[in-house]
C-alpha positions as CSV (number, residue, x, y, z in Angstrom):
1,X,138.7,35.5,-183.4
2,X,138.4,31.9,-184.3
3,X,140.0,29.7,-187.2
4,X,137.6,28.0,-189.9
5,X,138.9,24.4,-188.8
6,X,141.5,22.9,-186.9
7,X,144.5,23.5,-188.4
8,X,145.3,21.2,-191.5
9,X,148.1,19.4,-189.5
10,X,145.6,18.2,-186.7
11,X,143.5,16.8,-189.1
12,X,146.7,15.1,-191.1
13,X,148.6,14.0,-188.0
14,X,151.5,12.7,-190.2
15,X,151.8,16.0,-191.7
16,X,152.5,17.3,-188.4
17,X,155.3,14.7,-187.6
18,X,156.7,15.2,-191.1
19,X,156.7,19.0,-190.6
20,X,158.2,18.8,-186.8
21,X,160.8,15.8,-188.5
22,X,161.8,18.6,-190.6
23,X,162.3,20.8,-188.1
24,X,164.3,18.8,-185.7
25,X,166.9,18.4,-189.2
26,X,167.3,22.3,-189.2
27,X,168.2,22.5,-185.7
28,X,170.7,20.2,-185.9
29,X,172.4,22.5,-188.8
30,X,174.4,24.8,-187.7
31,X,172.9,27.4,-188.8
32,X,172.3,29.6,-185.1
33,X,168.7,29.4,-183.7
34,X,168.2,33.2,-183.1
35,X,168.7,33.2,-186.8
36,X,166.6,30.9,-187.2
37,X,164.0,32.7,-185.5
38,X,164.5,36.1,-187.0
39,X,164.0,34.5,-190.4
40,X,160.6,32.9,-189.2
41,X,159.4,36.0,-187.7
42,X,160.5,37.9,-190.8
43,X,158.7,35.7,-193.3
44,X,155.6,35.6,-191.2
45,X,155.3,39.5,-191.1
46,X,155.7,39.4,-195.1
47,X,152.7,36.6,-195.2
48,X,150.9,38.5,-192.1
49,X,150.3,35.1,-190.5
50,X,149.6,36.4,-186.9
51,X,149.8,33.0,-184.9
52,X,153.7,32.5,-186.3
53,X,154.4,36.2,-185.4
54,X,152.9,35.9,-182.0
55,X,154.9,32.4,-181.6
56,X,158.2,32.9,-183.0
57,X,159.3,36.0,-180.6
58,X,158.7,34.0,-178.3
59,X,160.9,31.2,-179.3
60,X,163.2,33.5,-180.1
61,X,163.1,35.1,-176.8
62,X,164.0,31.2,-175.2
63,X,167.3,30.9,-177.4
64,X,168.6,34.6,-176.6
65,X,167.4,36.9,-178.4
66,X,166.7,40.7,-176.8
67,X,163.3,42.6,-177.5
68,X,165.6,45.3,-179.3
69,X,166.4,43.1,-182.0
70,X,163.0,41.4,-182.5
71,X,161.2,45.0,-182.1
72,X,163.7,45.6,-185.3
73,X,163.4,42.8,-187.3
74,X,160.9,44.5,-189.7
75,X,163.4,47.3,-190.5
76,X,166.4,45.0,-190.4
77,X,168.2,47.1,-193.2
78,X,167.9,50.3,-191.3
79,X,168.4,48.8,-188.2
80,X,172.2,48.2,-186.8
81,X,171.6,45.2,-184.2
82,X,172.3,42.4,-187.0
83,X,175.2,40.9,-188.1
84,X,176.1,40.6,-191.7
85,X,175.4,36.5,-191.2
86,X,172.0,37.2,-189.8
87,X,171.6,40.2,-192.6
88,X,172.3,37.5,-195.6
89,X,170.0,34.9,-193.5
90,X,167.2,37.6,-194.1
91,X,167.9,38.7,-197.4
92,X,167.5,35.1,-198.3
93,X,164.3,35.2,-196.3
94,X,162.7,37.3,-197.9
95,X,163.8,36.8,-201.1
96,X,162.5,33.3,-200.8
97,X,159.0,34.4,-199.1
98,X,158.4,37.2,-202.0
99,X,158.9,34.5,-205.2
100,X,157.0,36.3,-207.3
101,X,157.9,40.3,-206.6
102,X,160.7,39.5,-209.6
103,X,161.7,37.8,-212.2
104,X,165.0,36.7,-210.6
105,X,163.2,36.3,-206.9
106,X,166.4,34.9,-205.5
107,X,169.6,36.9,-207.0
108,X,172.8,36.7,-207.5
109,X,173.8,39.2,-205.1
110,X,171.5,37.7,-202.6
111,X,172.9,34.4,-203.0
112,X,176.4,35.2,-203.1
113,X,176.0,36.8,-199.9
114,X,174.3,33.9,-198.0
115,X,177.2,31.6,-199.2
116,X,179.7,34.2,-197.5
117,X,178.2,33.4,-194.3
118,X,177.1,29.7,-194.6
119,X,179.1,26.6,-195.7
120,X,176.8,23.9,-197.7
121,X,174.8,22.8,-195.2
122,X,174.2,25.4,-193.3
123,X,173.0,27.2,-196.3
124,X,171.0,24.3,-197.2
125,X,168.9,23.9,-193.9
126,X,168.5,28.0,-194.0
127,X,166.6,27.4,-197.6
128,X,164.6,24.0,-196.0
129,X,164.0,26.4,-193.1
130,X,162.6,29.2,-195.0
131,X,160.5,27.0,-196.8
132,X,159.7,25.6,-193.9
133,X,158.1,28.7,-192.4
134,X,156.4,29.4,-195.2
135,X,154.3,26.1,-195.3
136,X,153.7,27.1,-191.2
137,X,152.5,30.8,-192.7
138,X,150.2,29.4,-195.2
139,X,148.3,26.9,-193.1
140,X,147.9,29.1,-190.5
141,X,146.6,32.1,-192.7
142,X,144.0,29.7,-195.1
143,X,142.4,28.9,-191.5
144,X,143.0,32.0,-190.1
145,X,144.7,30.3,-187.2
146,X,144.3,32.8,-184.3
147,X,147.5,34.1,-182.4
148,X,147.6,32.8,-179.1
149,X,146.4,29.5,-179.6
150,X,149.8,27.5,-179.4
151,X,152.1,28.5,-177.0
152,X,155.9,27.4,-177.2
């Protein structure tokens, strides 16, 4: 499998410093990398972007994280390896990721939640985060960006 064209962010180098400037912020949150990561992998499963779910097991695998969780991360709800932090993270996640599946695509209940969990700023850099990943998603998937081709 091959892409269409480089992906947009090698053609627009500043894009790719503003997008890795952004990322750098989020780090320095609060907000716990394997979280992080399970939100990313979650919202690239929603928006089947293959090169961010090939890539972000992988990071997650370098801050911690155990195959058993990541192997779960799709049925999160069902699934009793996540906390009720990392449970509100994905809620949000998806939420965010699925805009238009509802009317009210981030709820009250979902929201409420995520503030339970995560002071201001933590809660902040989760939403910059998940927006973040979904920028990553829908580059990757308008070129078809193969998984495999960038390696953490």
């Amino acid at each position: 499998m091959h892409a269409r064209m480089q992906n947009p962010v090698m053609v627009v180098p500043a894009a790719m410093q503003a997008l890795q400037t952004l990322a750098a912020s989020i780090r320095k949150s609060g907000v716990p990398e394997r979280t992080l990561e399970l939100v990313n992998l979650r919202a690239s499963q929603i928006n089947g972007c293959s090169a961010c779910v090939d890539i972000h097991p992988r990071l997650a695998k370098k801050a911690g994280e155990t195959d058993e969780r990541l192997f779960a991360v799709a049925a999160w709800r069902e699934s009793p390896y996540f906390s009720d932090a990392e449970r509100a993270a994905l809620a949000l996640g998806e939420a965010l990721t699925r805009l238009s599946d509802r009317a009210d695509a981030v709820s009250d209940e979902v929201w409420t939640e995520a503030t339970r969990h995560y002071d201001e700023a933590a809660l902040a850099a989760l939403v910059i985060a998940i927006a973040t990943i979904n920028v990553w998603n829908r580059l990757n998937v308008a070129v078809r960006q193969p998984a495999g081709a960038w390696k953490p």
